[in-house]
N, CA, C and O atoms as a printed pandas DataFrame, in Angstrom:
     atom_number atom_name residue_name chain_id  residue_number  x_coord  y_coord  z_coord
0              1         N          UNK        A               1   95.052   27.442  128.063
1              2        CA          UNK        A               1   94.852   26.347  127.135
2              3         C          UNK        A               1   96.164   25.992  126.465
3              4         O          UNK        A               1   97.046   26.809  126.200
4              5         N          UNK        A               2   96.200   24.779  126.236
5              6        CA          UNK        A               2   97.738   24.262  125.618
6              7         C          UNK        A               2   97.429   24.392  124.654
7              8         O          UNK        A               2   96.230   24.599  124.468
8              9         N          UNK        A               3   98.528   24.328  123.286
9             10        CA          UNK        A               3   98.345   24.653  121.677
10            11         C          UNK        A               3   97.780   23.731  120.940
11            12         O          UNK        A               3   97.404   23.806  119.770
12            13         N          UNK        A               4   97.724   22.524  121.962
13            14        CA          UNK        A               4   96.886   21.189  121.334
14            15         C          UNK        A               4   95.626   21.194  121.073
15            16         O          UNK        A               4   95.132   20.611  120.108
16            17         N          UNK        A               5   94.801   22.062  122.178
17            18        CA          UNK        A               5   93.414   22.058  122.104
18            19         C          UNK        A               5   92.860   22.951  121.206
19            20         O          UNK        A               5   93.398   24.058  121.173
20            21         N          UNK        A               6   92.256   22.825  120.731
21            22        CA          UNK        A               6   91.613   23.685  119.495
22            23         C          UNK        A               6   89.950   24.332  120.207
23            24         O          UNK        A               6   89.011   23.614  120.550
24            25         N          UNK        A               7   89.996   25.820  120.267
25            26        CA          UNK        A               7   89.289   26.221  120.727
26            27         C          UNK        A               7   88.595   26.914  119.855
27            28         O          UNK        A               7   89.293   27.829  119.416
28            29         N          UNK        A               8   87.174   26.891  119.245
29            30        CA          UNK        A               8   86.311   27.365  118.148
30            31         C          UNK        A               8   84.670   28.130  118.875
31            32         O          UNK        A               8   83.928   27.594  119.698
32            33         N          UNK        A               9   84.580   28.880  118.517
33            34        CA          UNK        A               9   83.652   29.902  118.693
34            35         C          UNK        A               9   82.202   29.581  117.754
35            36         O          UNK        A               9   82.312   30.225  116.711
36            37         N          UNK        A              10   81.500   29.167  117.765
37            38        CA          UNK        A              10   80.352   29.029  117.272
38            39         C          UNK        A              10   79.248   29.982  117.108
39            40         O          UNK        A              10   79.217   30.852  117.977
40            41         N          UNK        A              11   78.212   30.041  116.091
41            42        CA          UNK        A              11   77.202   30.739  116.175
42            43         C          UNK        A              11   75.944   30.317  117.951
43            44         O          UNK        A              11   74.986   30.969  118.368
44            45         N          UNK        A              12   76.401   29.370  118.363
45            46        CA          UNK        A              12   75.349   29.044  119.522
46            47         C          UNK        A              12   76.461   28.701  120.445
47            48         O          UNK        A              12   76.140   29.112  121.560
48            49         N          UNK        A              13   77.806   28.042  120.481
49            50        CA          UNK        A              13   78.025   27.708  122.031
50            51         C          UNK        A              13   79.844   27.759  121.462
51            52         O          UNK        A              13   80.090   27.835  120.259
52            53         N          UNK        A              14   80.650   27.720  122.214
53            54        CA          UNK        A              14   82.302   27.378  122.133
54            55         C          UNK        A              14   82.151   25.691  122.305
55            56         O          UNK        A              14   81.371   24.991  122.951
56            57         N          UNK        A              15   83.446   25.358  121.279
57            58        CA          UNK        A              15   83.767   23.678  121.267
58            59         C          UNK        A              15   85.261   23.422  121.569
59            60         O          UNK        A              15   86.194   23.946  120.960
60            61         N          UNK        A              16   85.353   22.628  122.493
61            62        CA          UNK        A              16   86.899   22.779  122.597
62            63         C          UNK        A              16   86.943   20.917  122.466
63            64         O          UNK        A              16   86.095   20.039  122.630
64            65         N          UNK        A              17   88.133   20.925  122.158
65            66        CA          UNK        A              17   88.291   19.542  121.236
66            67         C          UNK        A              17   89.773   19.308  120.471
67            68         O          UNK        A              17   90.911   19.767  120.580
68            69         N          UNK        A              18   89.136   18.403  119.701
69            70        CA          UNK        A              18   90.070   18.725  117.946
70            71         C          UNK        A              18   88.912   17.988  117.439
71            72         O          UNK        A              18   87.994   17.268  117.832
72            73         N          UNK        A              19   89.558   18.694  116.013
73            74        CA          UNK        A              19   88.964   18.442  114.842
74            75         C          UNK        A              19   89.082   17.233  114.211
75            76         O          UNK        A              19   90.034   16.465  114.348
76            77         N          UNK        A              20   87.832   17.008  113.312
77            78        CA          UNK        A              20   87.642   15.764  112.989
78            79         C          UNK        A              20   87.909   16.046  111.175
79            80         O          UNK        A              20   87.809   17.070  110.500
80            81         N          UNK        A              21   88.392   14.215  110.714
81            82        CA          UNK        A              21   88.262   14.648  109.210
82            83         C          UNK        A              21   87.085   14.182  108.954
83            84         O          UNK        A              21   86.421   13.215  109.326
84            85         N          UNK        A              22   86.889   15.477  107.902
85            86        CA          UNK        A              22   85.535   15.477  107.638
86            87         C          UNK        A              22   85.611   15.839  105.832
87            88         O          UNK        A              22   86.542   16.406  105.260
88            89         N          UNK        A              23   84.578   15.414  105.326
89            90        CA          UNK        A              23   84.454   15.763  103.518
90            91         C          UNK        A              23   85.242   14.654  103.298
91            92         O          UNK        A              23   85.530   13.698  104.019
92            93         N          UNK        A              24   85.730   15.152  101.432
93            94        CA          UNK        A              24   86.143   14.686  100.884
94            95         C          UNK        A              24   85.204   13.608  100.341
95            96         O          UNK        A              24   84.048   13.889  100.023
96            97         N          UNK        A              25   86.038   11.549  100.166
97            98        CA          UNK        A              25   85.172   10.817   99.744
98            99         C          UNK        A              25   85.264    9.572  100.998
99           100         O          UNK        A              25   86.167    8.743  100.888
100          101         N          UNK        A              26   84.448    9.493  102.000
101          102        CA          UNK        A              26   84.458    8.511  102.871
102          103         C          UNK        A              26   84.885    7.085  102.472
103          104         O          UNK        A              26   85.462    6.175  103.068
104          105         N          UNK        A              27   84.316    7.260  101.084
105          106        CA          UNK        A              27   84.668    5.399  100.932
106          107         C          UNK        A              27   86.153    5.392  100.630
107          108         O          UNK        A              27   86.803    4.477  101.135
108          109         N          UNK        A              28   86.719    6.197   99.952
109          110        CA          UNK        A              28   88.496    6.073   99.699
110          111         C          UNK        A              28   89.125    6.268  100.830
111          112         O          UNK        A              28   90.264    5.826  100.986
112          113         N          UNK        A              29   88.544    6.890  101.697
113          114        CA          UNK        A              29   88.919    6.887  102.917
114          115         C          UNK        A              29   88.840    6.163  103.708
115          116         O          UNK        A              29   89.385    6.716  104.663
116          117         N          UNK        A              30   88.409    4.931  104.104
117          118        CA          UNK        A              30   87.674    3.970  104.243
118          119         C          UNK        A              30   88.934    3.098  104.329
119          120         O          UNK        A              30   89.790    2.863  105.181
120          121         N          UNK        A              31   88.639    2.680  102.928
121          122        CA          UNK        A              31   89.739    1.853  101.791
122          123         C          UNK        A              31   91.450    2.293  102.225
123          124         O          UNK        A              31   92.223    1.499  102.762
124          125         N          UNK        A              32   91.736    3.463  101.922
125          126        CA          UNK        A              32   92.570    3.547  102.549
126          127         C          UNK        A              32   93.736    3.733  103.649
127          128         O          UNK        A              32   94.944    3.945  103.545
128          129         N          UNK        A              33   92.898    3.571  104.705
129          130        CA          UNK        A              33   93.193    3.657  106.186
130          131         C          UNK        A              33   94.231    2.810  106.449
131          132         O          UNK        A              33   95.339    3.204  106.815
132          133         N          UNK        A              34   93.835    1.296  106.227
133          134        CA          UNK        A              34   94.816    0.012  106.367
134          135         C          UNK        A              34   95.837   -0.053  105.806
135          136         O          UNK        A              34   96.858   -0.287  106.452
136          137         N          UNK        A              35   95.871    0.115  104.576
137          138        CA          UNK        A              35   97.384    0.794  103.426
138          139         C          UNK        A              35   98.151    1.752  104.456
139          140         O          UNK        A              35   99.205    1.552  105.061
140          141         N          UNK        A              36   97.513    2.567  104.463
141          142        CA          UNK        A              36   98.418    3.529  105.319
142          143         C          UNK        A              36   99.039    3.343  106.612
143          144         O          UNK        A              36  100.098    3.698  107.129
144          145         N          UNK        A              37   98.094    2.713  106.939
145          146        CA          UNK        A              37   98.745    2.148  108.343
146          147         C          UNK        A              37   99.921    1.654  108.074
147          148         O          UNK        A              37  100.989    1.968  108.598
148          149         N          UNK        A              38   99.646    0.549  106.912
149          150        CA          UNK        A              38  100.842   -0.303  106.920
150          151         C          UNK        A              38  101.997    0.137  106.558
151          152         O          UNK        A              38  102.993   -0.257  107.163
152          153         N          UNK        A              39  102.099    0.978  105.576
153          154        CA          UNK        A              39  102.513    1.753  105.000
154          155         C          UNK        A              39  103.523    2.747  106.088
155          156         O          UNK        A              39  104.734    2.852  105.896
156          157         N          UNK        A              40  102.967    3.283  106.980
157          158        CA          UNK        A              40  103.356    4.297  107.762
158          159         C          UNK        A              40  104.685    3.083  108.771
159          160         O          UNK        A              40  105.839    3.328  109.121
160          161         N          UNK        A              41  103.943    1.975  108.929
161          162        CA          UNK        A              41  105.103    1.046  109.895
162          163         C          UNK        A              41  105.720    0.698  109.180
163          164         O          UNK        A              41  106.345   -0.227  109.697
164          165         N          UNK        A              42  106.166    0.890  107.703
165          166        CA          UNK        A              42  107.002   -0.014  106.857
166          167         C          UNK        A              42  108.173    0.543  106.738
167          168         O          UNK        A              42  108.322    1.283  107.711
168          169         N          UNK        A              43  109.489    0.588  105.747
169          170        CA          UNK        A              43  110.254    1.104  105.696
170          171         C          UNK        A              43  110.339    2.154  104.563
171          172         O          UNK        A              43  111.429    2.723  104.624
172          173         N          UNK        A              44  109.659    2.553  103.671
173          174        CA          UNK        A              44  109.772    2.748  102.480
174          175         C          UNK        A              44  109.565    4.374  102.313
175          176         O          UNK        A              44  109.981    4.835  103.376
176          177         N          UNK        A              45  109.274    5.080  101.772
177          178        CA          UNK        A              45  108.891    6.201  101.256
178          179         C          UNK        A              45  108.364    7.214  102.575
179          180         O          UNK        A              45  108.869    8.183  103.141
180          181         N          UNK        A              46  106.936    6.366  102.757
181          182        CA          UNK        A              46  105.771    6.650  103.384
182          183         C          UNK        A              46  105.751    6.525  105.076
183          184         O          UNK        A              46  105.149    7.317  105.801
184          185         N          UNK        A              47  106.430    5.521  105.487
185          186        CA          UNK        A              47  106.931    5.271  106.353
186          187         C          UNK        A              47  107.881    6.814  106.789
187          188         O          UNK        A              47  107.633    7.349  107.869
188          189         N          UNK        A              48  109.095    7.508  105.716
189          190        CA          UNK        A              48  109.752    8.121  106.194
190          191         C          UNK        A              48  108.816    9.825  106.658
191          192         O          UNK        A              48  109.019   10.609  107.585
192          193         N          UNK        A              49  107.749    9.844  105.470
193          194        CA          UNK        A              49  107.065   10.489  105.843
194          195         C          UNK        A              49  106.477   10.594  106.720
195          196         O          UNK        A              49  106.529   11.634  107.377
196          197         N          UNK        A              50  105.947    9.893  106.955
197          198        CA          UNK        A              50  104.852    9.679  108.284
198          199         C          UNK        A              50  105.889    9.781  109.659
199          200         O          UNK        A              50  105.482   10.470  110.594
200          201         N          UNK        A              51  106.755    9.339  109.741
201          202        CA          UNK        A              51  107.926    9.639  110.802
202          203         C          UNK        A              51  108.116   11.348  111.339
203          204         O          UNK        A              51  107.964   12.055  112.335
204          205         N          UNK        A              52  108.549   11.409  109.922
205          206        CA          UNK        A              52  109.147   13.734  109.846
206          207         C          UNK        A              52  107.947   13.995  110.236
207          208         O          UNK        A              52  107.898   14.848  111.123
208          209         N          UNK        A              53  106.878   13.535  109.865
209          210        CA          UNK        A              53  105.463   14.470  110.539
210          211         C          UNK        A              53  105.021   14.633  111.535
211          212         O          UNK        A              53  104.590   15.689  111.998
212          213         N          UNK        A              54  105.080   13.223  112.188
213          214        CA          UNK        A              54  105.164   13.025  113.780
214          215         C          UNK        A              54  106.062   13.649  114.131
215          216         O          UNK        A              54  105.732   14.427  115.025
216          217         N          UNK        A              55  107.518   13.724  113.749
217          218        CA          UNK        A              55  108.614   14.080  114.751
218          219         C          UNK        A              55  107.981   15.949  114.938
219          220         O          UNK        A              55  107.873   16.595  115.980
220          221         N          UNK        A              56  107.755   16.257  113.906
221          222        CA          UNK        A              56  107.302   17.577  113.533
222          223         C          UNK        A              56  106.570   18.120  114.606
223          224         O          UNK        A              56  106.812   19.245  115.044
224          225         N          UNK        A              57  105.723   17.417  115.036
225          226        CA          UNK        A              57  104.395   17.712  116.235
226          227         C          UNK        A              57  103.229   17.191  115.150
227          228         O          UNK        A              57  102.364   18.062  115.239
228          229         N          UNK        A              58  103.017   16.726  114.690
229          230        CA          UNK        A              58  101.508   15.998  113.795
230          231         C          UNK        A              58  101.352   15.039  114.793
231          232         O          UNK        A              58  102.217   14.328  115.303
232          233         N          UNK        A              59   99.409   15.131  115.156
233          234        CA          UNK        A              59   98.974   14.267  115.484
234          235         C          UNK        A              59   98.963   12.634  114.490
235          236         O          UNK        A              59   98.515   12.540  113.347
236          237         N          UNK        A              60   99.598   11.446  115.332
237          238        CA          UNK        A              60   99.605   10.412  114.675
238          239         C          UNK        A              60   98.066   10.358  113.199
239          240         O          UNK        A              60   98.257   10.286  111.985
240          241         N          UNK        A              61   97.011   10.409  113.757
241          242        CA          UNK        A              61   95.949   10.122  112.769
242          243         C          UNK        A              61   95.894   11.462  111.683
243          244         O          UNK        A              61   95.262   11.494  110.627
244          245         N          UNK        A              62   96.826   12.661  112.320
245          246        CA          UNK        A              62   96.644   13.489  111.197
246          247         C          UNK        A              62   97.844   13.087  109.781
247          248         O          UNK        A              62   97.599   13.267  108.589
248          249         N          UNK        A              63   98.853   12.639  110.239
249          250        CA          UNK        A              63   99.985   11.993  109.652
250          251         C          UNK        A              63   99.689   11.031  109.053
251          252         O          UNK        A              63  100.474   10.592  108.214
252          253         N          UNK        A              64   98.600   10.474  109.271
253          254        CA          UNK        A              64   97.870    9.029  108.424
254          255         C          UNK        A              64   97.244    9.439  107.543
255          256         O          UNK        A              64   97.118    8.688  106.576
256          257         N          UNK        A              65   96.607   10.752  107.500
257          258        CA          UNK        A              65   95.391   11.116  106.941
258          259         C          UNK        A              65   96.572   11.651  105.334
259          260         O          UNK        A              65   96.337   11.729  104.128
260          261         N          UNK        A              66   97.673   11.876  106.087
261          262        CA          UNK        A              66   98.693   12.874  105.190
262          263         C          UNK        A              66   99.320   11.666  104.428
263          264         O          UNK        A              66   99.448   11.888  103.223
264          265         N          UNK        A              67   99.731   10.469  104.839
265          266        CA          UNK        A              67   99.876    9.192  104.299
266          267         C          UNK        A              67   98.882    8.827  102.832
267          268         O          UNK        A              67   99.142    8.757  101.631
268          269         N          UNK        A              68   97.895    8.684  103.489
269          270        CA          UNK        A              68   96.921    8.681  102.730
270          271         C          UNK        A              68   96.927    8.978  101.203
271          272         O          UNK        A              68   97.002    8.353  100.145
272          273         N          UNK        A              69   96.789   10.462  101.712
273          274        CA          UNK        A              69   96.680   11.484  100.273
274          275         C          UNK        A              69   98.045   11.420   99.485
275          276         O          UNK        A              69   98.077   11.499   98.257
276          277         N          UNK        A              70   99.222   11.265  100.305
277          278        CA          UNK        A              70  100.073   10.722   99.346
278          279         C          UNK        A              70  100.486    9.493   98.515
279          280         O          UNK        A              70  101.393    9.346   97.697
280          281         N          UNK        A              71   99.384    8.515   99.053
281          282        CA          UNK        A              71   99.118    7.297   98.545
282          283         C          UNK        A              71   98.476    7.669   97.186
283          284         O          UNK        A              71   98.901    7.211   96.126
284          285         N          UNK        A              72   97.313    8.621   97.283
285          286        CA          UNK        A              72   96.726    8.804   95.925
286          287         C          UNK        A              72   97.114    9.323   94.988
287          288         O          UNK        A              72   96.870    9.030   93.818
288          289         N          UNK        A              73   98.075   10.554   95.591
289          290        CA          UNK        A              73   99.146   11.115   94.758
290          291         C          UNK        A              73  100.129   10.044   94.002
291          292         O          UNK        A              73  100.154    9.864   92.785
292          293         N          UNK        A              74  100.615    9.636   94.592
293          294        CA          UNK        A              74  101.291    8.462   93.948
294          295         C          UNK        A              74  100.694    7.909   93.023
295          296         O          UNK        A              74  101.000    8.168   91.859
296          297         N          UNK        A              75   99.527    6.861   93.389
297          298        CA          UNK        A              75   99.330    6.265   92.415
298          299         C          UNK        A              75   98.315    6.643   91.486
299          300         O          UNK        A              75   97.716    5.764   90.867
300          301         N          UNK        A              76   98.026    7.988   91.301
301          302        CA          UNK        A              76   97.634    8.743   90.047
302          303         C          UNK        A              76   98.698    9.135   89.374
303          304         O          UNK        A              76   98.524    9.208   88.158
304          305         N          UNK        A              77  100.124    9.513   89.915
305          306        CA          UNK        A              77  101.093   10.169   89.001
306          307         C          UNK        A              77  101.491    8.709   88.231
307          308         O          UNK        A              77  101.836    8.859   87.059
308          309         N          UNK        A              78  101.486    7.385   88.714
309          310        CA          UNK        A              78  102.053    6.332   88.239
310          311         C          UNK        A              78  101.119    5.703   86.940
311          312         O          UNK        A              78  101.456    5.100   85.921
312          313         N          UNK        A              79   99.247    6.308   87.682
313          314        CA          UNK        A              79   98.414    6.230   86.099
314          315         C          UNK        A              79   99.079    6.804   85.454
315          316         O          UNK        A              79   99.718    6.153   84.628
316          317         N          UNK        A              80   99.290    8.451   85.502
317          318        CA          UNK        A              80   99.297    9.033   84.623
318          319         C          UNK        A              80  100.468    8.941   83.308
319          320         O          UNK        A              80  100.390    9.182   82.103
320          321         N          UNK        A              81  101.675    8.422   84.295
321          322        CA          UNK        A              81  102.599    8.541   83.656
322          323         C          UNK        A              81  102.830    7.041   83.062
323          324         O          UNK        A              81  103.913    6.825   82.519
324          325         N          UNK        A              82  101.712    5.825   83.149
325          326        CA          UNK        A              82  101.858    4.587   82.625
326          327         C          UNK        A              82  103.448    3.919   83.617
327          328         O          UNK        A              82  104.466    3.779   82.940
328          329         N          UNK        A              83  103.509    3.630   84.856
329          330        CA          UNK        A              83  104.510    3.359   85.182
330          331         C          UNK        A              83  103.714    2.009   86.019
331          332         O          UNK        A              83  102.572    1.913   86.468
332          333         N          UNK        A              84  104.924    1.003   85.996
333          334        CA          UNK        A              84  104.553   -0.257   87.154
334          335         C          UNK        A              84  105.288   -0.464   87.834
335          336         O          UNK        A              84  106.454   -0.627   87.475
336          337         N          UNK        A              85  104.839   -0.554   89.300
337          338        CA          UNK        A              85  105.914   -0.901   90.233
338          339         C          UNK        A              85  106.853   -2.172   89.968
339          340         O          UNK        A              85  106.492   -3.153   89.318
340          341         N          UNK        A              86  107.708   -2.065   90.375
341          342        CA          UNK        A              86  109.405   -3.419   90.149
342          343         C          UNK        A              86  109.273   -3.706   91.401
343          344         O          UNK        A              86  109.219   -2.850   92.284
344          345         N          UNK        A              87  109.202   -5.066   91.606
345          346        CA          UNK        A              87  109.393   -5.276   92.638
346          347         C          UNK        A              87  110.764   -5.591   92.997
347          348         O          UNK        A              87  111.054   -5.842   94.166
Protein backbone atom coordinates (compact mmCIF):
# COMPACT_ATOMS: atom_id res chain seq x y z
CA UNK A 1 0.00 0.00 0.00
CA UNK A 2 1.31 3.55 -0.82
CA UNK A 3 1.34 6.19 2.19
CA UNK A 4 -1.56 7.86 0.46
CA UNK A 5 -4.07 5.28 1.15
CA UNK A 6 -5.36 5.22 4.47
CA UNK A 7 -6.03 1.84 5.69
CA UNK A 8 -8.56 1.53 8.90
CA UNK A 9 -9.64 -1.54 10.68
CA UNK A 10 -13.16 -1.54 11.80
CA UNK A 11 -15.33 -3.25 14.33
CA UNK A 12 -17.14 -5.26 11.14
CA UNK A 13 -14.97 -4.92 7.91
CA UNK A 14 -11.37 -2.89 6.78
CA UNK A 15 -11.91 0.57 4.71
CA UNK A 16 -9.36 1.62 2.53
CA UNK A 17 -9.84 5.10 1.14
CA UNK A 18 -9.23 8.56 2.65
CA UNK A 19 -10.86 10.29 4.95
CA UNK A 20 -13.55 12.55 4.81
CA UNK A 21 -14.16 16.00 6.72
CA UNK A 22 -16.44 15.32 8.94
CA UNK A 23 -17.97 17.39 12.35
CA UNK A 24 -17.44 20.54 13.23
CA UNK A 25 -20.24 23.20 11.72
CA UNK A 26 -21.37 22.21 8.07
CA UNK A 27 -22.93 25.46 7.41
CA UNK A 28 -19.49 27.57 8.00
CA UNK A 29 -18.20 25.14 6.10
CA UNK A 30 -20.38 25.47 3.46
CA UNK A 31 -19.96 29.29 3.46
CA UNK A 32 -16.59 29.02 3.47
CA UNK A 33 -15.36 26.83 0.76
CA UNK A 34 -15.57 29.63 -2.08
CA UNK A 35 -13.48 32.25 0.08
CA UNK A 36 -11.00 29.80 0.29
CA UNK A 37 -10.82 28.78 -2.89
CA UNK A 38 -10.35 32.14 -3.87
CA UNK A 39 -8.29 32.91 -1.45
CA UNK A 40 -5.92 29.92 -1.96
CA UNK A 41 -5.50 31.25 -5.99
CA UNK A 42 -4.84 34.74 -4.84
CA UNK A 43 -1.69 36.28 -3.89
CA UNK A 44 -1.92 37.20 -0.38
CA UNK A 45 -1.34 35.53 2.95
CA UNK A 46 -3.49 32.46 2.30
CA UNK A 47 -2.59 31.85 -0.99
CA UNK A 48 1.14 31.48 0.43
CA UNK A 49 -0.20 29.09 2.77
CA UNK A 50 -2.08 26.98 0.89
CA UNK A 51 1.03 26.71 -1.58
CA UNK A 52 3.79 25.41 1.56
CA UNK A 53 1.02 22.87 2.26
CA UNK A 54 0.66 21.46 -0.99
CA UNK A 55 4.33 21.72 -1.69
CA UNK A 56 4.56 19.83 1.75
CA UNK A 57 2.54 16.67 0.43
CA UNK A 58 -1.18 18.03 1.66
CA UNK A 59 -3.89 16.84 -0.21
CA UNK A 60 -5.23 19.98 -2.27
CA UNK A 61 -8.89 19.79 -0.35
CA UNK A 62 -7.02 19.11 2.86
CA UNK A 63 -5.05 22.52 2.36
CA UNK A 64 -8.45 24.18 1.73
CA UNK A 65 -9.93 22.80 4.66
CA UNK A 66 -6.55 24.36 6.45
CA UNK A 67 -7.34 27.70 4.45
CA UNK A 68 -10.42 27.74 5.84
CA UNK A 69 -9.79 27.56 9.52
CA UNK A 70 -7.32 30.14 9.03
CA UNK A 71 -9.85 32.32 7.56
CA UNK A 72 -11.71 32.07 10.93
CA UNK A 73 -8.75 32.52 12.82
CA UNK A 74 -8.22 35.62 11.25
CA UNK A 75 -11.19 37.09 11.32
CA UNK A 76 -11.96 36.40 15.00
CA UNK A 77 -8.47 37.77 16.02
CA UNK A 78 -9.50 41.02 13.88
CA UNK A 79 -13.10 40.88 16.09
CA UNK A 80 -11.31 40.55 18.83
CA UNK A 81 -8.82 42.96 18.56
CA UNK A 82 -11.44 45.70 16.87
CA UNK A 83 -9.23 45.93 13.68
CA UNK A 84 -10.50 46.83 9.87
CA UNK A 85 -9.07 45.79 6.93
CA UNK A 86 -7.17 48.91 4.66
CA UNK A 87 -7.60 48.39 1.63
Amino acid sequence: MSTTTIFRMTAARATIGYRRIRGGRPEVRTILFMPAMQAARGKGEFAAFYKRLVASGKKPIVALAAVMRKIVVVLNARLRDDLVQQS
